[in-house]
TORNUVEX-537623 format. One line per 10 residues: number of its first residue (from 1); their letters; for each residue x, y, z of C-alpha. Coordinates in steps of 0.02 Angstrom, whole numbers, plus 32768, in hexadecimal, padded with zeros to 4 digits. Layout:
<rs>
NUM = A = X/Y/Z | ...
</rs>
This chain:
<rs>
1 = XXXXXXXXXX = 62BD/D592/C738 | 624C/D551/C7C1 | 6290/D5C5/C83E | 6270/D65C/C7CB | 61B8/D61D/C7A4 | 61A4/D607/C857 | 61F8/D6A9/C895 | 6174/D709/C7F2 | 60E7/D6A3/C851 | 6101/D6CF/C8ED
11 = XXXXXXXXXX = 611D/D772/C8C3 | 6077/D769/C85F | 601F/D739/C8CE | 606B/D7A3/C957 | 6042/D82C/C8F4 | 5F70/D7F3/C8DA | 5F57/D7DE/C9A3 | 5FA2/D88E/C9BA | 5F23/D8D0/C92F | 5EA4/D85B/C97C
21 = XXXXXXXXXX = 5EA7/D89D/CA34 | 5EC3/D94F/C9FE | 5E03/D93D/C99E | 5DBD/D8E1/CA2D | 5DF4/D980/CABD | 5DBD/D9EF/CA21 | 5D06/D9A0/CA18 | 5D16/D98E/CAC9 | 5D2E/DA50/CAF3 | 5CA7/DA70/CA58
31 = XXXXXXXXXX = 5C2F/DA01/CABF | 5C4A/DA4D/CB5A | 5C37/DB08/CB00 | 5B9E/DADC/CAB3 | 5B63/DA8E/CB5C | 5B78/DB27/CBB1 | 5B1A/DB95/CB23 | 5A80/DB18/CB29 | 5A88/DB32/CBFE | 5A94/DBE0/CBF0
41 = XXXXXXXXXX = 5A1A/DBEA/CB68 | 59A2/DB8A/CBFC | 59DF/DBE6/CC7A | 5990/DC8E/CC2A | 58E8/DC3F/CC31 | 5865/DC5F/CC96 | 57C2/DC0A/CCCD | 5743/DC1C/CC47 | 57DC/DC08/CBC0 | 57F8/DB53/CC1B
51 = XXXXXXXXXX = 5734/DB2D/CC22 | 571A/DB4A/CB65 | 57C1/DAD2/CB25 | 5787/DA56/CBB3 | 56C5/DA5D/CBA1 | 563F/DA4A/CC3F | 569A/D9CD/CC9C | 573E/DA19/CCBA | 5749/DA2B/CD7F | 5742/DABA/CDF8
61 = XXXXXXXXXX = 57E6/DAB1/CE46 | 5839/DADE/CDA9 | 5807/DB75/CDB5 | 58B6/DB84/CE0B | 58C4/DBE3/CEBF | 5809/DBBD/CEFB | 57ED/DAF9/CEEE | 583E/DA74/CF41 | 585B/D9C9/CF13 | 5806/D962/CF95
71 = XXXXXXXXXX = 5832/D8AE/CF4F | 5833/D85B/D013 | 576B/D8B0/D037 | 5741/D846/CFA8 | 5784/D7B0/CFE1 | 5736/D7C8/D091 | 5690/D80C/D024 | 5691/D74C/CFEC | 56B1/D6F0/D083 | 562E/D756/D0E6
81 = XXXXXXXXXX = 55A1/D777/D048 | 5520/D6FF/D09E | 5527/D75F/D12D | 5520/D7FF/D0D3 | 54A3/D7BF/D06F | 5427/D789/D0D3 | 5437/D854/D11D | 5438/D895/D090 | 5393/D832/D05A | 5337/D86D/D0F9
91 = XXXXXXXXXX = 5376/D934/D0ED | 5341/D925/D031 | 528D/D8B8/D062 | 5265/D956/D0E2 | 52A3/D9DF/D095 | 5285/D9D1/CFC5 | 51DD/D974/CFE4 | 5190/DA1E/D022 | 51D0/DA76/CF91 | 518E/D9F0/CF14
101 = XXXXXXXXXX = 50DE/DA19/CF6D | 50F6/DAE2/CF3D | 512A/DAD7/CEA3 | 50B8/DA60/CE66 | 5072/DA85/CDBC | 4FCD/DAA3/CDA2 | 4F77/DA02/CD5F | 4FC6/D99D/CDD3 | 4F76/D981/CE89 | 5008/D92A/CEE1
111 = XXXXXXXXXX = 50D0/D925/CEBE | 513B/D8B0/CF4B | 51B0/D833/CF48 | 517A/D77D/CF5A | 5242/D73F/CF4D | 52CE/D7A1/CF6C | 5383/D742/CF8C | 541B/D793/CF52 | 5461/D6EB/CF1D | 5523/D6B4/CF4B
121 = XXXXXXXXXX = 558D/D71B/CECF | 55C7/D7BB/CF2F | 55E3/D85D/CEF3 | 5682/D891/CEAF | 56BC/D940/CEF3 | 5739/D98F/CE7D | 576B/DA00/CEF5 | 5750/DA77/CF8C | 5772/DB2B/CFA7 | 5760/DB7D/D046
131 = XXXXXXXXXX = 5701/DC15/D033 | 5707/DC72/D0DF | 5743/DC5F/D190 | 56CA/DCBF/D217 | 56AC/DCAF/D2BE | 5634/DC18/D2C1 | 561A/DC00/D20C | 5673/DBA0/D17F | 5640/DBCE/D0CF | 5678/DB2E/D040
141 = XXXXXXXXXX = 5665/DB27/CF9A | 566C/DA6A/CF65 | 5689/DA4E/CEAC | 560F/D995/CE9F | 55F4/D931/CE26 | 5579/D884/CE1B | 5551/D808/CD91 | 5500/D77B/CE2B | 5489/D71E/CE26 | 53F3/D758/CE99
151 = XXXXXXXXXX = 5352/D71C/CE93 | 52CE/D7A1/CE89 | 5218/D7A3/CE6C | 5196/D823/CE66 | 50D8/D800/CE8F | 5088/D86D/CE13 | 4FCE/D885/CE1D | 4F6B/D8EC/CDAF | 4EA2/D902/CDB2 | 4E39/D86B/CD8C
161 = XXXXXXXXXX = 4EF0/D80B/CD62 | 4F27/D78B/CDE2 | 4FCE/D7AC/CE29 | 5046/D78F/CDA7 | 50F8/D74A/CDEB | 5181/D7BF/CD6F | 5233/D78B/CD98 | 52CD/D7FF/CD7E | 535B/D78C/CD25 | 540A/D7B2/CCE9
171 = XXXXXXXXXX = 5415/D832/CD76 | 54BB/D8B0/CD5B | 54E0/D943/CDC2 | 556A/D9CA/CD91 | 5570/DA50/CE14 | 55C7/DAD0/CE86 | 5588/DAAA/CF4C | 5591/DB34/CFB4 | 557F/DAFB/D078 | 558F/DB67/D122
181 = XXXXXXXXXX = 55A0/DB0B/D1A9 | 556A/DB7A/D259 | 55EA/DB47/D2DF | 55C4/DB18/D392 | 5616/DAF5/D428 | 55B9/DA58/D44F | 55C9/D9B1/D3F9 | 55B0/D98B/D35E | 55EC/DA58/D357 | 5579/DA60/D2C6
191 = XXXXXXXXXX = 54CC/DAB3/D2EB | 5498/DAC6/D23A | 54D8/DAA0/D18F | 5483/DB3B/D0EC | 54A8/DAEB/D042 | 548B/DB23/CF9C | 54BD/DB25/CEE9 | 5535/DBA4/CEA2 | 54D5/DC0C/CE14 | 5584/DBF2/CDBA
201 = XXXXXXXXXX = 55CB/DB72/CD6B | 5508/DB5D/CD53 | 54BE/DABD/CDAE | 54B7/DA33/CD2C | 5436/D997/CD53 | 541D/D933/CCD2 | 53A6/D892/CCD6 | 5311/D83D/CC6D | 525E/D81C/CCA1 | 5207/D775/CC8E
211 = XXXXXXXXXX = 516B/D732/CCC7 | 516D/D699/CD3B | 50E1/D61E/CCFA | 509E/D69E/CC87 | 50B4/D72A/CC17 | 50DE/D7DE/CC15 | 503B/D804/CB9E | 4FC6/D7E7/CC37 | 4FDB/D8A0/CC7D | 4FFF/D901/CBEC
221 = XXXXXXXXXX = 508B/D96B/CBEA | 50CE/D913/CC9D | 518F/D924/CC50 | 5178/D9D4/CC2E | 5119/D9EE/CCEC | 51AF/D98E/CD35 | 5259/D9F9/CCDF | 51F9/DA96/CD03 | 51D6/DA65/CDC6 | 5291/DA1F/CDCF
231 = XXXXXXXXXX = 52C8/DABB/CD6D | 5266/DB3D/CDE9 | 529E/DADA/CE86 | 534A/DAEC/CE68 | 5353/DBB0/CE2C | 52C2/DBDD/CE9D | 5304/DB7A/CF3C | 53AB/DB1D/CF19 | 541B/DBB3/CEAC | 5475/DC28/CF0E
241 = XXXXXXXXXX = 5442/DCA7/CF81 | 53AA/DC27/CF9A | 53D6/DB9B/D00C | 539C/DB1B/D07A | 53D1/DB17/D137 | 53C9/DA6E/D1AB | 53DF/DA77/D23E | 5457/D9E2/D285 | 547D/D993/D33C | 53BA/D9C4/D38D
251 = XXXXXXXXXX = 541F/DA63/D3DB | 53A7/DAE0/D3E0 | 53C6/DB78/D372 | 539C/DC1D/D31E | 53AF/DBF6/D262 | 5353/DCA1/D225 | 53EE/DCE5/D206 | 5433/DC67/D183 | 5384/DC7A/D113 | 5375/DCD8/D099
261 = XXXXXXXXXX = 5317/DD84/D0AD | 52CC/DE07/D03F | 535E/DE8F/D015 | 52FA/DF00/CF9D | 5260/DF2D/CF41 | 5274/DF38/CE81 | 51F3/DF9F/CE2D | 51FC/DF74/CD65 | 5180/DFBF/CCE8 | 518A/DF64/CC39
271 = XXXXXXXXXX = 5176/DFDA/CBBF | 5171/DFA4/CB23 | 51D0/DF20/CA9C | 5203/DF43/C9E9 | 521C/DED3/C95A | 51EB/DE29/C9A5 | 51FD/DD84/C934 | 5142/DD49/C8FB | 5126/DC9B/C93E | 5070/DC9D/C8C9
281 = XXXXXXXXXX = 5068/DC57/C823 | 4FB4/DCC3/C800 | 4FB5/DD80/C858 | 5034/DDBC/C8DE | 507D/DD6D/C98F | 5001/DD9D/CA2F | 5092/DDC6/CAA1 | 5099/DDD1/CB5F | 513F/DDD3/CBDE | 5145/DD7D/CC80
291 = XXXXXXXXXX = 51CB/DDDC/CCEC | 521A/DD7F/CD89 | 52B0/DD75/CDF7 | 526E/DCC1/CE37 | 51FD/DC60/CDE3 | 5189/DC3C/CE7F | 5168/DD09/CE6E | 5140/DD25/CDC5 | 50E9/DDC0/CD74 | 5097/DDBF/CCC3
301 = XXXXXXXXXX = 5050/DE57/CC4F | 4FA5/DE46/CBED | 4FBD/DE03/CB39 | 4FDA/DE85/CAA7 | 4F7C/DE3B/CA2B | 4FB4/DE26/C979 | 505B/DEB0/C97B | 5111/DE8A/C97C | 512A/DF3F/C9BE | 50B2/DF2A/CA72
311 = XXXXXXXXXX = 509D/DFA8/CAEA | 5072/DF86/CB86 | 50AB/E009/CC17 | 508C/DF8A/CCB9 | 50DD/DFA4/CD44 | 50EB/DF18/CDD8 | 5167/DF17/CE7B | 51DF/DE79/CE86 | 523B/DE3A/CF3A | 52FD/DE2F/CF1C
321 = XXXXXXXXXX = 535A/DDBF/CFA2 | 5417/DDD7/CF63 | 5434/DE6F/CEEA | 54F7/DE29/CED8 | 54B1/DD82/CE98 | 5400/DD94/CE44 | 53BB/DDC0/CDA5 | 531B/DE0B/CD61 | 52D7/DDA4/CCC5 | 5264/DDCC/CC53
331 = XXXXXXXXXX = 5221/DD47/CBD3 | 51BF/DD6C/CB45 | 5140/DD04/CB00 | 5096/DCE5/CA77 | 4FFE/DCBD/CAC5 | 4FC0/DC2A/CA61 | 4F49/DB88/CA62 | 4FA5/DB09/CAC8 | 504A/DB35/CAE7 | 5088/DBEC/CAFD
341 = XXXXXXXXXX = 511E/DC16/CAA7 | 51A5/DC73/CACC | 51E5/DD01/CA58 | 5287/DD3B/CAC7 | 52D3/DD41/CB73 | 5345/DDC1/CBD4 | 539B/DDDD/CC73 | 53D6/DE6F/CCC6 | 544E/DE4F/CD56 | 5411/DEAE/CDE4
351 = XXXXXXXXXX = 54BE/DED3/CE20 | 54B8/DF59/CD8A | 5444/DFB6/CDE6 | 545C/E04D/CE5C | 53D8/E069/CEFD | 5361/E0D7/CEEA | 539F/E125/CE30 | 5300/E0F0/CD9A | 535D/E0B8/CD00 | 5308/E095/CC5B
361 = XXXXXXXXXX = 5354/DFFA/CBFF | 5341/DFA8/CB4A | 5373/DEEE/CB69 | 539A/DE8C/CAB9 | 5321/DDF8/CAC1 | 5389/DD4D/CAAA | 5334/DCA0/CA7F | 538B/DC4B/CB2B | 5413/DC8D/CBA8 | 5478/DC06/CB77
371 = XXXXXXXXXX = 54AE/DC40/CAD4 | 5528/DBA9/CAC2 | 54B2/DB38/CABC | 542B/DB8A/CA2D | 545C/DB95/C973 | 53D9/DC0C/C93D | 5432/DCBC/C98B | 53CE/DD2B/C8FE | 5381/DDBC/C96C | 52DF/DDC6/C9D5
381 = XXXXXXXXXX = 52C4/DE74/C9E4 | 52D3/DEE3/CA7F | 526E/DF0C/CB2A | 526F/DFA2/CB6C | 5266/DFB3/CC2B | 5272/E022/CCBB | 529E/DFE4/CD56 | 52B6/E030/CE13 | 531A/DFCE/CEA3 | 52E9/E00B/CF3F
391 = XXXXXXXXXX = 5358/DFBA/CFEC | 52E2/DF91/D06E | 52F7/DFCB/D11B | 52DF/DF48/D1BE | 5212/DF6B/D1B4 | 5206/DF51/D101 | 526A/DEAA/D101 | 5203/DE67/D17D | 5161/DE9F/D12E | 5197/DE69/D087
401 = XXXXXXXXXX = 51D2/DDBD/D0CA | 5100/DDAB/D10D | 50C4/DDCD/D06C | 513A/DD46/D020 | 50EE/DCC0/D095 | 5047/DD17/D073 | 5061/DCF7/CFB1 | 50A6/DC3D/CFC6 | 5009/DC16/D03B | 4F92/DC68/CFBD
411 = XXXXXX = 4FE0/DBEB/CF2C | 4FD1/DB53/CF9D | 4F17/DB74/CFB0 | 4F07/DB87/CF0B | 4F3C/DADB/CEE4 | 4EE4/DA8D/CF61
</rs>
């Protein structure tokens, strides 16, 4: 009897490891199927698909072929950052200092640093992608990000305020680097180094403003003043095609042709707009449009007053550096006591446009050209615009380039 019970067992039991391991391979294999849909369900994606399930800090060398891990740079990055950052705080001391001087609101009679230290947390870069290979040039686009801890204040001083010390805290930077580095046979074999931002992924900088031994209330509207300066800096100066050049080593060199020049003249008439949102709770909005392709050179019509349906029929003529790269924009906005606002914006690429052909365009007004970010999308109304891209010859860039120097001298006198 025991031999039988054991000989049933064993055979029982026989029987349940065989049914056992044959539903282990079989979930096994299903794993491994459904493995393989999910990777080449993610292997159909592309960039922007990856960017919206990851959000704004996915990095740049996903984007697959392009950029390259560079987990090594990073660890030399940290080893050598006090070096680099005592560099870095000298290029940025003599070569954003200057530009806090132009763009200096109006109000305020002197913008500089009084601290600037980059602190002892490097930058992260997420990756690097070699952009070209030419004879004495290499073009990078470095994928950085930094959440350090710099220290970084700002003398701010306004009429009949003493200067008010305004430090920039919690300082984050999310951005595409491009850098060219001009070759040379000599040591270091690097004459000159032209950075700037890449226009897209946009540049992110994120940081908060506090007053050291006082209070942001003594200048009024200093936080305001302060994003729009930072703000203008980087798309007027920092963004792609607009760079800065330093020169590197004391070799003496030519570095006219790694700035930026005038490519074309732009002549835009603003017509009219139809069916603009009314900002006034008694009568109509008094609406004028400030057209620019930087913010240092911006236009502006008279104001329509009281009509949601303006005409205005003003022509002006607009420099454009990089057609591939730039954009007209045209912002809308209701004169007002205090603070103007703003009714729409729009941009037209200029890479839409063909030399020398007039085109008439109605551009749908939007409340901000990041529509991801704005949860009022009802519509704005339309502009109507002709515009006229004319490709300056050797003469006319040189002549055009005067009369941008002329304009930026002009606005420094002003302030002064």
């Amino acid at each position: 009897m025991g031999l039988i019970l054991g000989m049933v067992m064993g055979m029982a039991l026989g029987v349940a490891l065989m049914a056992g391991w044959r539903h282990m391979i079989r979930y096994r294999s299903g794993k491994r199927i459904s493995k393989a849909v999910d990777i080449k369900s993610l292997s159909s994606l592309n960039r922007d698909d990856l960017q919206k399930i990851c959000g704004e800090n996915f990095p740049a060398w996903i984007s697959f072929p392009v950029f390259e891990q560079v987990k090594w740079l990073n660890k030399q990055l940290s080893k050598l950052w006090p070096f680099v950052a005592d560099a870095a705080e000298a290029i940025i001391k003599e070569s954003v200092e200057p530009l806090l001087e132009d763009y200096r609101p109006p109000g305020i009679t002197s913008l500089k640093f009084s601290k600037l230290s980059l602190g002892t947390v490097a930058p992260k870069i997420e990756g690097i992608r070699v952009q070209s290979l030419k004879e004495g040039q290499i073009t990078m686009d470095i994928d950085l990000r930094w959440g350090g801890d710099p220290s970084i204040i700002l003398a701010v001083e306004a009429a009949l305020v003493a200067s008010i010390p305004i430090q920039l805290k919690d300082l984050k930077v999310f951005t595409v680097v491009r850098a060219i580095f001009q070759l040379v046979d000599e040591i270091p074999c690097i004459s000159a180094v032209v950075v700037a931002l890449l226009s897209e992924p946009k540049p992110r900088i994120d940081y908060t403003l506090k007053a050291v031994g006082g209070s942001l209330t003594a200048i009024p509207g200093i936080s305001d003043m302060i994003d729009d300066t930072v703000n203008s800096i980087i798309t007027d100066m920092l963004q792609w095609p607009h760079r800065i050049v330093v020169p590197i080593g004391g070799i003496p060199i030519d570095t006219s042709e790694l700035e930026l020049k005038p490519q074309g003249k732009l002549t835009v008439t603003v017509v009219r707009a139809n069916d603009l949102k009314n900002k006034e709770l008694i009568g109509k909005s008094d609406p004028y449009v400030v057209v620019y392709v930087r913010p240092m050179f911006k236009v502006k019509t008279k104001v329509i007053e009281d009509n949601l349906n303006p005409v205005w029929n003003q022509t002006f003529e607009l420099i454009a550096e990089d057609k591939e790269t730039q954009s007209l924009i045209f912002e809308v906005f209701d004169q007002d006591i205090g603070q103007d606002k703003r009714l729409g914006i729009a941009m037209l690429p200029l890479i839409e446009l063909e030399p020398e052909a007039p085109k008439e365009i109605e551009l749908r007004l939007l409340p901000s050209l990041d529509m991801l970010k704005i949860k009022d999308k009802k519509d704005r109304g339309t502009l109507t615009i002709q515009v006229l891209y004319h490709e300056f010859n050797k003469e006319e860039q040189l002549a055009a380039l005067e009369e941008e120097k002329r304009i930026i001298e002009e606005r420094k006198k002003g302030k002064n």
